[in-house]
C-alpha positions as CSV (number, residue, x, y, z in Angstrom):
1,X,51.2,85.0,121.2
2,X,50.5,88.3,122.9
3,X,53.4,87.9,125.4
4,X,56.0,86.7,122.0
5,X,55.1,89.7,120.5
6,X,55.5,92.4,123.2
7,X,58.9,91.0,124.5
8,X,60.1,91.0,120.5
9,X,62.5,93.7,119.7
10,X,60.9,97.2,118.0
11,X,61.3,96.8,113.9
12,X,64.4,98.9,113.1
13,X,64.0,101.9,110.6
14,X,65.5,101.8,107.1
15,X,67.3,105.0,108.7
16,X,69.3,102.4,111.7
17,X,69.5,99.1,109.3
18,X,71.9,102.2,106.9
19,X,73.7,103.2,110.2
20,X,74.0,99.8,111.4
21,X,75.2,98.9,107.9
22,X,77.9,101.7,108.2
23,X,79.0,101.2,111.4
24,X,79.7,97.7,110.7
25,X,81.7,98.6,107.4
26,X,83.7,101.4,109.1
27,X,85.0,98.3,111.8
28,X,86.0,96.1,109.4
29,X,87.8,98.4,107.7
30,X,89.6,99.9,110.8
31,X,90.5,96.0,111.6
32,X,91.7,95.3,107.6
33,X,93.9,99.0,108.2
34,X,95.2,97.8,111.1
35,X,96.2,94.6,109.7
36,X,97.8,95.9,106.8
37,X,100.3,98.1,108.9
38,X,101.5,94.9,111.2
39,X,104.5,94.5,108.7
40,X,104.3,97.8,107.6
41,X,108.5,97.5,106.7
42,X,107.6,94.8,104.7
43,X,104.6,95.9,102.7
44,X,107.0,99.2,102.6
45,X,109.9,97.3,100.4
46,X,107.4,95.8,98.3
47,X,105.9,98.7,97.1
48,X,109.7,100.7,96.6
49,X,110.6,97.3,94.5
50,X,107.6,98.1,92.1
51,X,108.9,101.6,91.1
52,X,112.1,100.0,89.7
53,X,110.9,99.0,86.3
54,X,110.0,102.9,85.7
55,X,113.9,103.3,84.7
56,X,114.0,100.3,82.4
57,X,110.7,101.5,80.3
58,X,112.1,104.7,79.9
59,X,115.3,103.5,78.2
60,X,113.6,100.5,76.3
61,X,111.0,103.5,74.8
62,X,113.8,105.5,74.0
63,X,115.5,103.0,72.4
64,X,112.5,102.1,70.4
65,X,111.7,105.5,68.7
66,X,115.8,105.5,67.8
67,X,116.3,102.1,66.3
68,X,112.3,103.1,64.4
69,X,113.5,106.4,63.3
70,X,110.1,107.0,63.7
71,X,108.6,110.4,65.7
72,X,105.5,108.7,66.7
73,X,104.1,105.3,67.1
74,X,101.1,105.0,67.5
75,X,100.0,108.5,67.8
76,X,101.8,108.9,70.8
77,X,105.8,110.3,70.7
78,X,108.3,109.4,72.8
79,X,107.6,111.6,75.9
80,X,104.2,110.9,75.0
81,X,104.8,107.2,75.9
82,X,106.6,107.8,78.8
83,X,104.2,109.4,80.5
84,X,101.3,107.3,79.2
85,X,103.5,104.2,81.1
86,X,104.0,106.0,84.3
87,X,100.0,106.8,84.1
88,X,99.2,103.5,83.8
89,X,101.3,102.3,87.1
90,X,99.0,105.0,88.6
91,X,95.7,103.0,87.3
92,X,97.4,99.5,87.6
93,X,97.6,100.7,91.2
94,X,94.0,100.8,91.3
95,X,92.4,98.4,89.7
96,X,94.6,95.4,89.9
97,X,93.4,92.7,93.2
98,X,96.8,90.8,93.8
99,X,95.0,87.4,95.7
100,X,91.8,88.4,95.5
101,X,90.6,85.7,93.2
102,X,92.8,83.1,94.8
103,X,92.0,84.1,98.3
104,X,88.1,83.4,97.0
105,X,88.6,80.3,95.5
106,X,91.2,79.1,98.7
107,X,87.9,79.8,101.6
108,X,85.8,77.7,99.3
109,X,88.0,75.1,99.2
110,X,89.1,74.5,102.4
111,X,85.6,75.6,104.4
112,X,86.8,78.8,105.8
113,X,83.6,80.6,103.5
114,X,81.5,78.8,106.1
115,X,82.0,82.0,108.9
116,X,80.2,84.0,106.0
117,X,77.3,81.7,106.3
118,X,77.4,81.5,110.1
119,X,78.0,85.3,110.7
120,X,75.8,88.7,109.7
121,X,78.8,89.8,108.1
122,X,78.7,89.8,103.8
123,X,81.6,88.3,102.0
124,X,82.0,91.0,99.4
125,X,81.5,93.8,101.4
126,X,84.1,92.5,104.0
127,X,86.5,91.5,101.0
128,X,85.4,95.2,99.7
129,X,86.2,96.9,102.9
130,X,89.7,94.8,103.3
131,X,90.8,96.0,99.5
132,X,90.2,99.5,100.5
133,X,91.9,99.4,103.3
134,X,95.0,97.6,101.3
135,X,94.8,100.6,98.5
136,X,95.0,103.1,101.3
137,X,97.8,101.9,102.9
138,X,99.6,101.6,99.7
139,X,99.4,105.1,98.3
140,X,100.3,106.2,102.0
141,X,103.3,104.1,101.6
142,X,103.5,104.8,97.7
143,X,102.5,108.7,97.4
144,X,106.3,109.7,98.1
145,X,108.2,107.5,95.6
146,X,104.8,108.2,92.7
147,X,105.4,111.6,93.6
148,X,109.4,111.3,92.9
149,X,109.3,110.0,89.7
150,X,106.6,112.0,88.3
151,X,108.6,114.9,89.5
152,X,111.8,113.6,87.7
153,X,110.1,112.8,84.3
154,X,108.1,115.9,84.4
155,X,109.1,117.0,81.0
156,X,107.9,113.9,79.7
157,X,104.5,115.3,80.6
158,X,102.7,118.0,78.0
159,X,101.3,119.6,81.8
160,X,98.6,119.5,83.5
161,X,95.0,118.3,81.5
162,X,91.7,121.1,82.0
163,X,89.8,120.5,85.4
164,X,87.1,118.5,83.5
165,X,89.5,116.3,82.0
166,X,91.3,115.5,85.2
167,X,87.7,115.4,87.1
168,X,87.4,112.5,84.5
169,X,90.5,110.7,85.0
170,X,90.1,110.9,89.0
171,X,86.3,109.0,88.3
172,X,87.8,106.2,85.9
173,X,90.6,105.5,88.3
174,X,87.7,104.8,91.1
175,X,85.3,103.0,88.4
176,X,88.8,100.9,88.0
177,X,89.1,100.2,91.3
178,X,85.7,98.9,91.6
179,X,85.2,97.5,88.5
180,X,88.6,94.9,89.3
181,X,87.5,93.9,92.4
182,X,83.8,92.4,91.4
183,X,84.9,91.2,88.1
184,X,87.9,89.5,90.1
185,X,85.9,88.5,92.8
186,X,83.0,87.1,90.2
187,X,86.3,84.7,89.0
188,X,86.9,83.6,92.3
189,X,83.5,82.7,93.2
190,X,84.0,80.2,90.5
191,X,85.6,78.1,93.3
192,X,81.9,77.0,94.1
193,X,82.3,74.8,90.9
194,X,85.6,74.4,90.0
195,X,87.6,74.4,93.4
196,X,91.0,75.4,91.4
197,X,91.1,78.4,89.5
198,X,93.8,78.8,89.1
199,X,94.3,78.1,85.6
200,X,91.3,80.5,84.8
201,X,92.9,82.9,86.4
202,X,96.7,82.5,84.5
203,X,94.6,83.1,81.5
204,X,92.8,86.0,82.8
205,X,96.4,87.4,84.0
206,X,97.6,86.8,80.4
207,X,95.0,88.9,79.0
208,X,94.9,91.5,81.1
209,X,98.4,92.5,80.7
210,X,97.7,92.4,76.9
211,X,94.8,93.9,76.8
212,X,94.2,96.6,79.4
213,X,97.5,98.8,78.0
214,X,99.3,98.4,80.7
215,X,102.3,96.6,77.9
216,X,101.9,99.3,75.1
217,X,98.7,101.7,74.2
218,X,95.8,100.4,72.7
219,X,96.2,102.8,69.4
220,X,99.2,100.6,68.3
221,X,97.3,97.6,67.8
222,X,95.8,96.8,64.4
223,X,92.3,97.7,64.1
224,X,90.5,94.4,64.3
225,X,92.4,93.8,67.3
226,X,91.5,96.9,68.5
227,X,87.6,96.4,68.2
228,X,88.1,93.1,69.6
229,X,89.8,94.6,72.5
230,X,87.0,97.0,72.6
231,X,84.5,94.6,73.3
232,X,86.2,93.6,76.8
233,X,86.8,95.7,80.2
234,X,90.4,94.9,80.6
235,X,91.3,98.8,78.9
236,X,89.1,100.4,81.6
237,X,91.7,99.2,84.2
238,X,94.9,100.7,82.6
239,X,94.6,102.5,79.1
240,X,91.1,104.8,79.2
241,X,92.5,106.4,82.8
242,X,96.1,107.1,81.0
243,X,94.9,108.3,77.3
244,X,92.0,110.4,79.2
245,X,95.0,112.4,81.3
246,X,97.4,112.9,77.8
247,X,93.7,114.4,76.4
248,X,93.6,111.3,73.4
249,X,90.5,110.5,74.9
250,X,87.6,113.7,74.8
251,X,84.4,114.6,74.4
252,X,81.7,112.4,73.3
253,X,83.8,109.4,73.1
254,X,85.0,110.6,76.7
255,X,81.4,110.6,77.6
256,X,81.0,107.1,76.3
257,X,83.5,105.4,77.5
258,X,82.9,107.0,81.4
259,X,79.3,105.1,80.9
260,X,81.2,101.5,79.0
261,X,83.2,101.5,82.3
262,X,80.0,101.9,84.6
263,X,78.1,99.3,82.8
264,X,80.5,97.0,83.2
265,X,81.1,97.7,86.5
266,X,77.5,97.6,87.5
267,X,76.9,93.9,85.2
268,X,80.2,92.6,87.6
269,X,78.3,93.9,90.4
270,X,75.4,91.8,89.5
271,X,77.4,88.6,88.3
272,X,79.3,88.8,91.7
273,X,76.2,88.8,93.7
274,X,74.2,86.2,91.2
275,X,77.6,84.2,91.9
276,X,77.8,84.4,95.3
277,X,73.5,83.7,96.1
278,X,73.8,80.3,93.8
279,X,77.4,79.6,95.1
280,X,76.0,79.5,98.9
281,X,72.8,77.5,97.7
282,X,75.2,74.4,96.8
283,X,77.8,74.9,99.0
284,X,78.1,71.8,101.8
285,X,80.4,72.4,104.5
286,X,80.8,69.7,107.6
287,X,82.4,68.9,111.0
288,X,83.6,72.2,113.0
């Protein structure tokens, strides 16, 4: 007993477990950056493609306020609205997880979550580490063409919000980011039960486009709608980042809805991890 314990390793300090910790994040994330810029012309093309819509909102919204006769809709006119759209590309950008979910719910079903259970390396903070180091390849890829057509429909802007309100927008577009990758990843840990979730995650897609603002601003909708809408997430990920740039969104209700988006991200970071601990516990994997 005297021998086992003198040849065992010296306790690491909470100081090295953090450094270790770090060290082994910063890898990952190096390897997920270097994976992303393998088809760099590819990923390249893909992201250009997205920027074409911008020229068919502008002209539907234009068309809208003309046929209306109306100067605003919604509390919003129609320069108002254009910028509000090209704002919420900006916090789409952020907070939505193309394959995430899927991904999730594709190792489950075919075994390949078993290296997680095998290997001191956690699933969500490798799938964590691999969506950061997708976001930063695409704004280095995206940064030119964002900063193009924000330069074109400039006077579709009222300028440039106070340094608190933009401090603000700057923290919901990172609460966004985090916030739609646990409650996405939360969906495809689902896969522990359901195997396909696909059809969960068509309705959650549905929703979300609806929902978050990303189609039209939330102020158009009817109010019950509107407190229903409240009640969910989904406007944190495109809507509160946009109307907290054009200044609808200030204040005490700015306050308020900074600490809705935190709590929601910090119950996802829960549900994730509650998820994942139970998911693992009846998970059965065999042969090699």
């Amino acid at each position: 007993m005297a021998a086992s314990r003198l040849d065992a390793p010296p306790p690491r300090d909470a100081f090295g477990t953090l450094a270790a910790a770090l060290q082994t994040w910063w890898t990952v994330l190096r390897i997920c950056l270097a994976e992303r810029l393998v088809y760099r012309g590819d990923f390249a093309l893909g992201t250009l493609m997205r920027f074409l819509p911008i020229v068919t909102q502008v002209f539907l919204w234009t068309a809208v306020y003309k046929a209306s006769g109306q100067r605003l809709i919604g509390g919003y006119d129609n320069r108002e609205m254009v910028a509000y759209y090209l704002l919420t590309m900006v916090a789409r950008a952020f907070s939505s997880m193309p394959g995430l979910a899927s991904g999730i719910a594709r190792q489950v079903r075919e075994g390949e979550i078993k290296k997680f259970l095998i290997q001191p390396v956690d699933l969500l903070g490798f799938l964590l580490a691999a969506r950061v180091a997708h976001k930063l390849v695409y704004y280095a890829v995206a940064i030119g063409p964002f900063a193009l057509a924000f330069y074109l429909c400039r006077d579709y802007f009222p300028g440039w919000p106070p340094p608190a309100a933009l401090a603000a927008f700057a923290l919901s577009l990172a609460l966004g980011f985090a916030l739609g990758f646990f409650l996405e990843a939360s969906m495809g840990l689902a896969a522990f039960w359901f195997l396909e979730v696909s059809s969960l995650l068509f309705v959650y897609m549905l929703f979300n486009f609806f929902c978050s603002g990303h189609m039209f601003p939330l102020d158009i909708l009817p109010d019950w709608a509107r407190t229903l809408v409240d009640c969910l997430p989904l406007k944190y990920f495109a809507y509160f980042p946009a109307a907290v740039f054009l200044g609808k969104v200030h204040g005490a209700e700015l306050a308020r809805g900074l600490a809705m988006q935190a709590a929601w991200l910090a119950a996802f970071v829960v549900v994730s991890r509650l998820l994942l601990n139970a998911g693992y516990r009846r998970y059965s994997g065999y042969g090699g």
